[in-house]
Each structure stands twice: as C-alpha cells, then as structure tokens.
C-alpha positions as MATLAB code, in Angstrom:
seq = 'XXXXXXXXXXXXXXXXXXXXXXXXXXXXXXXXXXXXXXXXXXXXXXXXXXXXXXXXXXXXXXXXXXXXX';
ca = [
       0.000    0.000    0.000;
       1.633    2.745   -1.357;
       0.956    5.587   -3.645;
       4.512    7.440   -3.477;
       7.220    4.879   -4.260;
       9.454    7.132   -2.859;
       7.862    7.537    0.594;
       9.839    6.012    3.279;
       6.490    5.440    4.960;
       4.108    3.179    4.089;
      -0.099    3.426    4.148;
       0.614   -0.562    5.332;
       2.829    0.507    8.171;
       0.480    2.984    9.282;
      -2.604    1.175    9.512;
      -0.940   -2.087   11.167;
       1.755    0.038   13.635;
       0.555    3.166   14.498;
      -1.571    3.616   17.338;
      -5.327    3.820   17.692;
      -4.954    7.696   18.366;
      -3.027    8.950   15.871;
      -5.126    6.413   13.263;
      -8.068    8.553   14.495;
      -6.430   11.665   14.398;
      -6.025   10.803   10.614;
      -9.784    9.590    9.927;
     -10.937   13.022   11.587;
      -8.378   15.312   10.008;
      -7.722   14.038    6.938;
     -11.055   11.876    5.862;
     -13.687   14.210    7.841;
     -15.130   10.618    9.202;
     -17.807   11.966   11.912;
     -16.758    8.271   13.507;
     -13.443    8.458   13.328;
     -12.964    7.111   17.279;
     -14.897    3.840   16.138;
     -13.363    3.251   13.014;
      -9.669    3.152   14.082;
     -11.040    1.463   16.734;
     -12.054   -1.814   14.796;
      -8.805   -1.322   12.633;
      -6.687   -1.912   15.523;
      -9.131   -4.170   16.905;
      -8.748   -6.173   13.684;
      -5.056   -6.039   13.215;
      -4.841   -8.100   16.289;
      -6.572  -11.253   14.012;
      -4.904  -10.406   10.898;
      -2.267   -7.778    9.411;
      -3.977   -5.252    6.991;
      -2.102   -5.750    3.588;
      -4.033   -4.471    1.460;
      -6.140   -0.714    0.331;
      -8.748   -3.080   -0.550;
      -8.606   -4.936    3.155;
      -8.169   -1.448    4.765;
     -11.341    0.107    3.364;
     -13.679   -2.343    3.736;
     -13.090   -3.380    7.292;
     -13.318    0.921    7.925;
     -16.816    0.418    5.960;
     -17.658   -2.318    7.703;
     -17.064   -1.003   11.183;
     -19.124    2.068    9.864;
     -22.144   -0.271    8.971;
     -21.367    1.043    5.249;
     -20.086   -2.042    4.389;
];
C-alpha cells in the first residue's frame, strides 16, 4: 500500500503500527469521518486477528465497522 514509491512510509505501516490515536487523528483530520474514534477502533481491533495488507482490506473493514459495508 503505497501511492509514493518514494515515501519512506508506508499506508501498510500505518494502519498495522501506528496507534489507535493517531489512526483517528487521521480519519478526523484528513477523511472528515464523523466516527473516526470507532473506526480506528475496529482497525486496531482487527489487526490483532490479521495484518492489513491491502487498500482493498483497509477500506472495507473501515466500511464495515461504519455499517457502510
């Protein structure tokens, strides 16, 4: 998951590292997500089962934690 090749950071590092707050702090700021507590939430809460590898994996288990899934 990454859009810059050149990026030393990675969308895949973010989403399975980072912590819950600063995932939400991203959802709020960045994606204006009125839920943005619940959905990194269930990201990190879903990270424990499985590592994210995916864009695809990422945004539907944010949808799905939204009930927009």
């Amino acid at each position: 998951m990454r859009m810059d090749q050149t990026a030393m950071l990675t969308a895949e590092e973010i989403v399975n590292e980072w912590p819950e707050r600063e995932l939400g702090d991203i959802f709020r700021e960045y994606g204006e997500e009125p839920q943005w507590k619940r959905a990194a939430h269930e990201i990190v809460a879903y990270r424990r089962k499985e590592k994210i590898k995916t864009r695809l994996r990422a945004i539907t288990e944010i949808k799905n934690s939204m009930g927009k899934g």
